[in-house]
Backbone as CSV, one residue per row, in Angstrom:
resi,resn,N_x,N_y,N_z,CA_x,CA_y,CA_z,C_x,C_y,C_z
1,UNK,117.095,12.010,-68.116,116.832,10.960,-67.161,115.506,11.260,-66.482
2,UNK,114.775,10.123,-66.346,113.034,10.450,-65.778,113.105,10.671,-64.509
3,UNK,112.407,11.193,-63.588,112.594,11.336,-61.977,111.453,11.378,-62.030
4,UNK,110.845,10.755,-60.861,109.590,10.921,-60.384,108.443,12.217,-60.253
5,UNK,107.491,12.419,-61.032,106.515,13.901,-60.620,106.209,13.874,-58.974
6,UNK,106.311,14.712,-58.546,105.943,15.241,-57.165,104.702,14.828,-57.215
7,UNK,104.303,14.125,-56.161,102.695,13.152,-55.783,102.376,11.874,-56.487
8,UNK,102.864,11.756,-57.287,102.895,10.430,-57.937,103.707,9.043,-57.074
9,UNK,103.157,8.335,-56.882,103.348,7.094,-56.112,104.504,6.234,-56.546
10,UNK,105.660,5.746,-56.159,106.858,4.817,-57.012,106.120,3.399,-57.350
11,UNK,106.791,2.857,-57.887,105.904,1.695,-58.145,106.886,0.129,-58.350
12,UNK,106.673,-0.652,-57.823,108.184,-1.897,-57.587,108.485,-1.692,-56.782
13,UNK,109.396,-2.691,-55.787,110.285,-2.944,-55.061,111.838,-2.463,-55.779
14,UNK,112.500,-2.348,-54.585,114.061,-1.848,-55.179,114.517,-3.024,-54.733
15,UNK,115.938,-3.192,-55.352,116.352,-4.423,-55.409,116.979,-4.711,-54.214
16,UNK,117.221,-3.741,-53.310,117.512,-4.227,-51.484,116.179,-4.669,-51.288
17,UNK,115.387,-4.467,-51.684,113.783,-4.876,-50.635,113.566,-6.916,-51.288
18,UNK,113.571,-7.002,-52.472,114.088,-8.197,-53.186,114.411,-9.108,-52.626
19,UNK,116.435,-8.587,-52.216,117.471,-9.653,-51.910,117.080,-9.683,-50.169
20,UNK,116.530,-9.068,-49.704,115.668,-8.820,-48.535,114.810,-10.145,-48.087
21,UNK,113.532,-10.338,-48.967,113.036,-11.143,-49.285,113.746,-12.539,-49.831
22,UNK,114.482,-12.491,-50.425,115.013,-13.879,-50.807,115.609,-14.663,-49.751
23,UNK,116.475,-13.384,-48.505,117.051,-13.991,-48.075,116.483,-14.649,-46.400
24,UNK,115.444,-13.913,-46.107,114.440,-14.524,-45.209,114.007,-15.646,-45.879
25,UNK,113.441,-15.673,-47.175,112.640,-17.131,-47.477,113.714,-18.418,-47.729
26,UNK,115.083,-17.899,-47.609,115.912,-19.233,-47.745,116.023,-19.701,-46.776
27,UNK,116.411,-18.835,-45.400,116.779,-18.870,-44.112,115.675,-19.969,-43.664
28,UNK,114.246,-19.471,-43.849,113.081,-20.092,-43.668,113.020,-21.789,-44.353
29,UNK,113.113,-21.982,-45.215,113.481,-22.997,-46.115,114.380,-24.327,-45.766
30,UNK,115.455,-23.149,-45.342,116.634,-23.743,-44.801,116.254,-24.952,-43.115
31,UNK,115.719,-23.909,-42.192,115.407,-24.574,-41.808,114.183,-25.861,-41.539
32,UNK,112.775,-25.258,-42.347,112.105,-26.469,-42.512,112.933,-27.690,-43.178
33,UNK,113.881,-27.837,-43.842,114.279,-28.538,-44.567,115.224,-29.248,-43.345
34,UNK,115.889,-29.239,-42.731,116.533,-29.372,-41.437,115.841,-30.147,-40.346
35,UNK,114.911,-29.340,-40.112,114.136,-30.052,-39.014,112.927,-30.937,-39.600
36,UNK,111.967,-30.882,-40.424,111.197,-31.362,-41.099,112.141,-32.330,-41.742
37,UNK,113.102,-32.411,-42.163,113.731,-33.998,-42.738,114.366,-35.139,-41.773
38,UNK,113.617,-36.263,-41.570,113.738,-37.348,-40.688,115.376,-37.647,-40.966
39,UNK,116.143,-37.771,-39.988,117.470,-39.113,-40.433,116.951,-40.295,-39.463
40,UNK,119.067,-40.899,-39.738,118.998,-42.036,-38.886,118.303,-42.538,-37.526
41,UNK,118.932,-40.803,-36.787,118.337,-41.440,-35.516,116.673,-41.147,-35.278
42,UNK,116.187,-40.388,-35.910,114.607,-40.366,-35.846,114.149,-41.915,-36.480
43,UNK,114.369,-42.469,-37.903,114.053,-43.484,-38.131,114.238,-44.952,-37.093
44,UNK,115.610,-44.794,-36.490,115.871,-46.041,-34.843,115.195,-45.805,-34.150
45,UNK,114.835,-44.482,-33.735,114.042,-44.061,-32.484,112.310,-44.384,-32.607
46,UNK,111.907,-43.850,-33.501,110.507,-44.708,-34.144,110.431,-46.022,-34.079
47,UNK,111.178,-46.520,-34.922,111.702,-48.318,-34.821,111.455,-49.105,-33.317
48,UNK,112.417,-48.425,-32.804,112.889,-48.530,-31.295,111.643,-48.859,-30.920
49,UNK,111.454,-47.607,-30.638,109.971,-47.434,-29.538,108.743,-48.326,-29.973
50,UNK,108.755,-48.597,-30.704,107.519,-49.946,-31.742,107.966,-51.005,-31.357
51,UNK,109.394,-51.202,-31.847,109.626,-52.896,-30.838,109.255,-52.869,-29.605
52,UNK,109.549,-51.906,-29.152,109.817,-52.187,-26.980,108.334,-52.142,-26.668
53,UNK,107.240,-52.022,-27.643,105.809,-52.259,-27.705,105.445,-53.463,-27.508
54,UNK,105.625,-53.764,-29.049,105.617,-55.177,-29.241,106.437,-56.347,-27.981
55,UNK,107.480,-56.248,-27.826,108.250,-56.814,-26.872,107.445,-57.114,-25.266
56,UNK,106.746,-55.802,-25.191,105.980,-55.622,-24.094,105.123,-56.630,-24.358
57,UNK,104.103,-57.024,-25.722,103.417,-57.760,-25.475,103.383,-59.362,-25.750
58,UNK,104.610,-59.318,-26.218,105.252,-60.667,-26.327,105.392,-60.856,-24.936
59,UNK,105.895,-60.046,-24.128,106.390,-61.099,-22.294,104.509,-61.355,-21.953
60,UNK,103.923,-60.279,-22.082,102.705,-60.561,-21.472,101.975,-61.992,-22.323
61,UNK,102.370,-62.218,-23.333,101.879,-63.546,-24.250,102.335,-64.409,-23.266
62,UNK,103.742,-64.525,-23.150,104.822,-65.452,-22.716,104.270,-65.914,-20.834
63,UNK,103.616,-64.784,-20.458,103.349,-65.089,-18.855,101.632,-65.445,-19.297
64,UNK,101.087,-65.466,-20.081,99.253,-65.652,-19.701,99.638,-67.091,-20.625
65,UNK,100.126,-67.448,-21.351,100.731,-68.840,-21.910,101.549,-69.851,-20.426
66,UNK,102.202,-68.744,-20.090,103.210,-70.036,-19.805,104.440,-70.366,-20.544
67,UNK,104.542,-69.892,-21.314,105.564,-70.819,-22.219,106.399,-68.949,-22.979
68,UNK,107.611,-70.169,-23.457,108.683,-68.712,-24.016,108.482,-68.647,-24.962
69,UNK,108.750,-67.126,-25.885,108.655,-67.280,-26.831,110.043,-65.960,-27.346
70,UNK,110.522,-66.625,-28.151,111.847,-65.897,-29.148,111.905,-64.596,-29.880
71,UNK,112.502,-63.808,-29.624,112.429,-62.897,-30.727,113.385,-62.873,-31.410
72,UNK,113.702,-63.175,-33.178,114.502,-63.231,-33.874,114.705,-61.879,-35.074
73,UNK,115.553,-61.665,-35.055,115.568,-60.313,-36.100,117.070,-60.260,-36.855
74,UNK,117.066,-59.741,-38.238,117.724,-59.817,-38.957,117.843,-57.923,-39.454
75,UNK,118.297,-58.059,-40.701,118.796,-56.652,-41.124,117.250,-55.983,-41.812
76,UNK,116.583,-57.234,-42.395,115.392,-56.463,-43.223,113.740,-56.508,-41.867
77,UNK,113.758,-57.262,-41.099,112.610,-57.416,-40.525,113.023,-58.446,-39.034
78,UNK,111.783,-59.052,-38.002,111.842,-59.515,-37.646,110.471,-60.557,-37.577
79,UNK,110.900,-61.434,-36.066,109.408,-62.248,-35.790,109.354,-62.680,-34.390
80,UNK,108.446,-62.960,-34.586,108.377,-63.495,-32.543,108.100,-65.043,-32.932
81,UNK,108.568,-66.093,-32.103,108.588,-67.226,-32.217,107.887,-68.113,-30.809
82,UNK,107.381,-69.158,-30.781,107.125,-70.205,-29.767,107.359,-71.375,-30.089
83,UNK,107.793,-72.140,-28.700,107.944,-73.631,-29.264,106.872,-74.284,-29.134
84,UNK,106.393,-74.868,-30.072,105.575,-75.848,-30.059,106.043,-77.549,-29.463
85,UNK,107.282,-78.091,-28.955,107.195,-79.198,-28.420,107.886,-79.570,-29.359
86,UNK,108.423,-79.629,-30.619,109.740,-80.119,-31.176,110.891,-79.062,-32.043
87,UNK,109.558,-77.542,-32.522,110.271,-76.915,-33.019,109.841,-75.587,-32.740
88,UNK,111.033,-74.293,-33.153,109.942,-73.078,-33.054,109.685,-72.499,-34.355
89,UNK,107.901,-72.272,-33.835,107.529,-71.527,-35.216,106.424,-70.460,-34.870
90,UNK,106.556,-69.089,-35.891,106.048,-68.036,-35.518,104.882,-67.905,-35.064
91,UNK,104.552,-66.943,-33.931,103.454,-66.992,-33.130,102.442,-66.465,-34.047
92,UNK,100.767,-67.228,-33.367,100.014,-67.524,-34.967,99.091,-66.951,-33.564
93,UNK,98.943,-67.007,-32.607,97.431,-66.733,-31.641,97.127,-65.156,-30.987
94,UNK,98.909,-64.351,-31.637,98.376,-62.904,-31.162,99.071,-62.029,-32.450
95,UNK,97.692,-61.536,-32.868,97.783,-60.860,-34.404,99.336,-59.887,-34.626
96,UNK,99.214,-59.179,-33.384,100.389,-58.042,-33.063,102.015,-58.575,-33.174
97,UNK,102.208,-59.856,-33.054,103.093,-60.422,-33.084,103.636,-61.583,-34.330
98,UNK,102.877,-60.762,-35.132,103.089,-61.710,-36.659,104.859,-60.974,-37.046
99,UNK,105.228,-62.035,-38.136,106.637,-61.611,-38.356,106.250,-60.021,-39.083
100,UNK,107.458,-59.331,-39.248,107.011,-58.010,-39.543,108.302,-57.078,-40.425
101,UNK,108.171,-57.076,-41.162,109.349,-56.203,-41.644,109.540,-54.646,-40.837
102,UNK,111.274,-54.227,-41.056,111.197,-52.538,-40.436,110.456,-52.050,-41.174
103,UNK,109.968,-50.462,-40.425,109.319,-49.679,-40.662,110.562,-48.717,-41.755
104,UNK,111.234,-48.962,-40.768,112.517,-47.457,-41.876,113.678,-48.051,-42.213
105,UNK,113.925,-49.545,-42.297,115.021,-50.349,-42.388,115.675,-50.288,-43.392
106,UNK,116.704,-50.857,-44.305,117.204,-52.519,-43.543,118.341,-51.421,-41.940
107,UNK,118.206,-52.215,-40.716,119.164,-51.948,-39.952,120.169,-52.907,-40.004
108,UNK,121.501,-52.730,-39.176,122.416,-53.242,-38.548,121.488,-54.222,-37.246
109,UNK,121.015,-55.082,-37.134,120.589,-55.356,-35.397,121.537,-56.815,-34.954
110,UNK,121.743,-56.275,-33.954,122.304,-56.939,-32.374,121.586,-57.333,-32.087
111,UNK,121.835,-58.481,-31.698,120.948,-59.083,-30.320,121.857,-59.679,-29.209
112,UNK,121.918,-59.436,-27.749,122.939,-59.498,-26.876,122.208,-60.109,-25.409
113,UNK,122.583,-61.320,-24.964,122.084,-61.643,-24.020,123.041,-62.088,-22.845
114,UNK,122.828,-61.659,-21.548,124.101,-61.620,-20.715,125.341,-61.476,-21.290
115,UNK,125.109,-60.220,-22.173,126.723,-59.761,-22.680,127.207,-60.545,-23.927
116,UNK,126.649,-61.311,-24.021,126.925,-62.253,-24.944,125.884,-61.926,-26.674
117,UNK,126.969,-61.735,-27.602,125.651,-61.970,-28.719,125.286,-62.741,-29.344
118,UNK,123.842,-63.278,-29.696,123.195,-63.848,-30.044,122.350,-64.064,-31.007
119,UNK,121.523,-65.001,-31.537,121.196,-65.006,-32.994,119.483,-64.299,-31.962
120,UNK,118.885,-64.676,-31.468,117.818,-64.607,-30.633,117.650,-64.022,-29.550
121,UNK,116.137,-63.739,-28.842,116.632,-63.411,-27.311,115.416,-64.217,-27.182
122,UNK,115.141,-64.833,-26.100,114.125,-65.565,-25.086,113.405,-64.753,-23.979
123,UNK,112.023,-64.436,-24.440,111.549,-63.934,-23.467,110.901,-65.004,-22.806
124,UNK,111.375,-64.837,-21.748,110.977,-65.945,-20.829,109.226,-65.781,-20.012
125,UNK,108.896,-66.854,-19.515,107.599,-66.873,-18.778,107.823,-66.242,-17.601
126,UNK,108.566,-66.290,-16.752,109.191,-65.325,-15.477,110.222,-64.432,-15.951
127,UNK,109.753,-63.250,-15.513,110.448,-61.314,-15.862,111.750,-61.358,-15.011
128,UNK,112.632,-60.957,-15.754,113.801,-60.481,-15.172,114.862,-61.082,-14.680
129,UNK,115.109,-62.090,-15.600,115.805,-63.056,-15.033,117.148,-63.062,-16.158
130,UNK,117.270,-62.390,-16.720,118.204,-61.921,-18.257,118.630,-60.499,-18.109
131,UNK,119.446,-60.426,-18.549,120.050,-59.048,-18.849,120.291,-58.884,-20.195
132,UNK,119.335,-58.250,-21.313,119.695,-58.844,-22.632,118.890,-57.107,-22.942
133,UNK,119.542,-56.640,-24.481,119.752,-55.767,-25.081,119.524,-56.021,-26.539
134,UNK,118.952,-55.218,-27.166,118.726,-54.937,-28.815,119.169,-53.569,-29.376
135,UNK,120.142,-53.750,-30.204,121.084,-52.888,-30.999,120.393,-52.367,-31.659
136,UNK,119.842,-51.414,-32.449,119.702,-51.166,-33.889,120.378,-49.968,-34.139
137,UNK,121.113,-50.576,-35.657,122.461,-49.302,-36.044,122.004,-49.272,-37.737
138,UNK,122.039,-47.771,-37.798,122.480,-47.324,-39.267,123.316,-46.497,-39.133
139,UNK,123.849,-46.586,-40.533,125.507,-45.774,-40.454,126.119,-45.919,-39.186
140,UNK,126.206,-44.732,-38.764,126.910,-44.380,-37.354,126.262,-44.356,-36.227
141,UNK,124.835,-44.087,-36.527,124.035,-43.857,-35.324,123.433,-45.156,-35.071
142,UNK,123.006,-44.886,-33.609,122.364,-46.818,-32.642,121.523,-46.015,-31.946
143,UNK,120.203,-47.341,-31.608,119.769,-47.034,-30.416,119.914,-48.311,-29.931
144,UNK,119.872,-48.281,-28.694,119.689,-49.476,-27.857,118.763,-49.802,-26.707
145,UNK,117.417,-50.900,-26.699,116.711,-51.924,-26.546,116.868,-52.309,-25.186
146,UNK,117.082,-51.691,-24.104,117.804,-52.746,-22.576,116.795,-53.273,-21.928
147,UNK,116.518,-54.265,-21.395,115.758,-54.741,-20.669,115.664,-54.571,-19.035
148,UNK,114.799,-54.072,-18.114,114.897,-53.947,-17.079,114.476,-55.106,-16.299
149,UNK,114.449,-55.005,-14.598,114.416,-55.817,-13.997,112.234,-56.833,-14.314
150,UNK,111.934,-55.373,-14.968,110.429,-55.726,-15.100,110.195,-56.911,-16.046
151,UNK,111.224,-56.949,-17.217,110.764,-57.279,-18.528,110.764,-55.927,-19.906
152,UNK,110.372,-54.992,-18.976,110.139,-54.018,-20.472,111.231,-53.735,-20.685
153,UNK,111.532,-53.716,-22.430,112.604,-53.213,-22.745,112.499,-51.386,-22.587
154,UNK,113.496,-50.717,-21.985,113.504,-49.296,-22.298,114.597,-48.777,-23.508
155,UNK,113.974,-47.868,-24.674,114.685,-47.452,-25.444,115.658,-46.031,-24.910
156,UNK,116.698,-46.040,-25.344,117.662,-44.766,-24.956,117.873,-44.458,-26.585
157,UNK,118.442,-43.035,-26.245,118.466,-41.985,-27.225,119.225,-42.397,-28.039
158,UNK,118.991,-42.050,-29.397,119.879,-42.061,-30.368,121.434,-41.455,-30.143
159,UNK,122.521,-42.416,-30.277,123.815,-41.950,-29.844,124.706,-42.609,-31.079
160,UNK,125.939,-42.362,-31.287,127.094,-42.683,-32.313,127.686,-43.382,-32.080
161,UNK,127.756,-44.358,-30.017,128.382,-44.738,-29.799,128.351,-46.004,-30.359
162,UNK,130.033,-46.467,-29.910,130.435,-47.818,-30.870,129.727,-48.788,-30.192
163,UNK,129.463,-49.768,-31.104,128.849,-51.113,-30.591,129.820,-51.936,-29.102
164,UNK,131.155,-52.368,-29.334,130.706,-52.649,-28.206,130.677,-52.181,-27.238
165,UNK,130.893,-50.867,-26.907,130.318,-50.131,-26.000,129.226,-50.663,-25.133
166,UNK,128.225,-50.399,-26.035,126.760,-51.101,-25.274,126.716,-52.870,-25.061
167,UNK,127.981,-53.342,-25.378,127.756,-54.914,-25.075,128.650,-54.994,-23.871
168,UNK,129.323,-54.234,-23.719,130.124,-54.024,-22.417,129.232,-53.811,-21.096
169,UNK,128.654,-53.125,-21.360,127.638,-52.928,-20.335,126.867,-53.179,-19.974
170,UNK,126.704,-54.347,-20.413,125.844,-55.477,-19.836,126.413,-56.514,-19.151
């Protein structure tokens, strides 16, 4: 059996130093893969926070106009709407407010106005006169859209809770 000459250097890793190594770089792995991979509620919460943008500048359309204008949304996208005097059709005079598909969709979306749900919500020319809410649900997880006394909608955290939960509380 060979044994090493006295002064001569070993040469390789032993196989503890190896499984050593393997098992830091999974651990490591493990978690980029964890935190670095988006779900549900990162994709609502992105979503979220982009509507309650937009929304923002739909009321400000709605007050330097004068006039209301709709927000309608479905499972694949939405649009912002105005009436023109017999019908409504999508707002054409502020670029930001063209119809728009989700970013991370298709969602579940709610639309809930004084508790009530609805195909639409009306942002009105005068702030705060509604108590109205926007759902968006995948799988299990929601965020929800509330409107304050200002007009701006504020988004809350991604939660599991059941839908009507949040229609209750309005």
């Amino acid at each position: 059996m060979p044994t090493l000459v006295p002064g001569a250097s070993k040469r390789g890793f032993t196989l503890l130093e190896l499984l050593v190594v393997i098992v830091v770089l999974s651990i490591a792995a493990g978690l980029i893969v964890v935190r670095g991979t988006p779900g549900d509620s990162n994709y609502l919460e992105s979503d979220a926070k982009k509507l309650s943008q937009l929304l923002r500048i739909a009321q400000q359309e709605s007050l330097l106009k004068s006039k209301d204008i709709r927000f309608v949304a479905g499972d694949e996208g939405y649009t912002f709407e105005e009436f023109t005097g017999s019908r409504w059709v999508p707002v054409t005079t502020e670029p930001l407010l063209r119809p728009r598909l989700w970013d991370n969709g298709p969602f579940k979306v709610t639309l809930i106005n004084e508790g009530l749900e609805n195909k639409f919500l009306t942002l009105e020319s005068r702030t705060g006169l509604k108590r109205q809410a926007i759902v968006l649900q995948r799988n299990r997880v929601q965020v929800v859209l509330e409107s304050q006394a200002s007009g701006v909608f504020k988004v809350s955290k991604p939660s599991t809770t059941v839908l009507n939960r949040a229609s209750q509380s309005l």
